[in-house]
C-alpha positions in Angstrom: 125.2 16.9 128.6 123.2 15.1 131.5 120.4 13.9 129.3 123.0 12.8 127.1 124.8 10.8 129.4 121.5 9.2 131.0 120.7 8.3 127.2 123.6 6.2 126.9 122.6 4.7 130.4 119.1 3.8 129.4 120.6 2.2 125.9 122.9 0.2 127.8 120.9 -0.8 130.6 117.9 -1.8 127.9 120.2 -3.9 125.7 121.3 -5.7 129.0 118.1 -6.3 129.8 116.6 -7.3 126.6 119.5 -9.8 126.2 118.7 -11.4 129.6 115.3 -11.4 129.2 115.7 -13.7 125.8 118.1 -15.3 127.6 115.5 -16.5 129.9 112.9 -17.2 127.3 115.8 -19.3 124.9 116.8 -21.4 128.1 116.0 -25.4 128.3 113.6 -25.1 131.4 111.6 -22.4 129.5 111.7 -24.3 126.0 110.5 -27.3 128.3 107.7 -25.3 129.4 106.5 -23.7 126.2 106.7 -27.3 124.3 104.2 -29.0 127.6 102.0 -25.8 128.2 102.6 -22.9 125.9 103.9 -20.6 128.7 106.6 -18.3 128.6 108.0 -17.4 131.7 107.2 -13.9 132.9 110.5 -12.7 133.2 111.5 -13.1 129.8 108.3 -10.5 129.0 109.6 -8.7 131.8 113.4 -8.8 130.3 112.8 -8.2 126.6 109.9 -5.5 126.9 111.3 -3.3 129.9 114.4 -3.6 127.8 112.8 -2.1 124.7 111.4 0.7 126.4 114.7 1.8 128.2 116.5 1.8 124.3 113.5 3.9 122.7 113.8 5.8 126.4 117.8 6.4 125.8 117.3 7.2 122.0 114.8 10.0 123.2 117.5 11.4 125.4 119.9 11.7 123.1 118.1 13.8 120.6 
């Protein structure tokens, strides 16, 4: 039951953080960036890959 719960925990908190993260990379000051420089701001990596890893973390917990 308690890897079960901390599953759901993991899936939630990695779709939170995936959305924020391309949140950060779809924002103007980050588009601005990319179009001048080709940079993408590390907290969008940070966001949408730590997010990833927390779903694929939660979906292990549930099995």
């Amino acid at each position: 039951m308690n890897n079960k719960m901390f599953g759901i925990v993991f899936i939630i908190v990695g779709v939170v953080l995936a959305l924020w993260g391309y949140n950060i990379y779809d924002a103007a000051s980050a588009q601005l960036s990319r179009a001048l420089n080709g940079d993408t701001p590390i907290e969008a990596w940070a966001g949408m890959v730590g997010g990833v890893v927390c779903v694929l973390v939660g979906i292990t917990r549930l099995k």
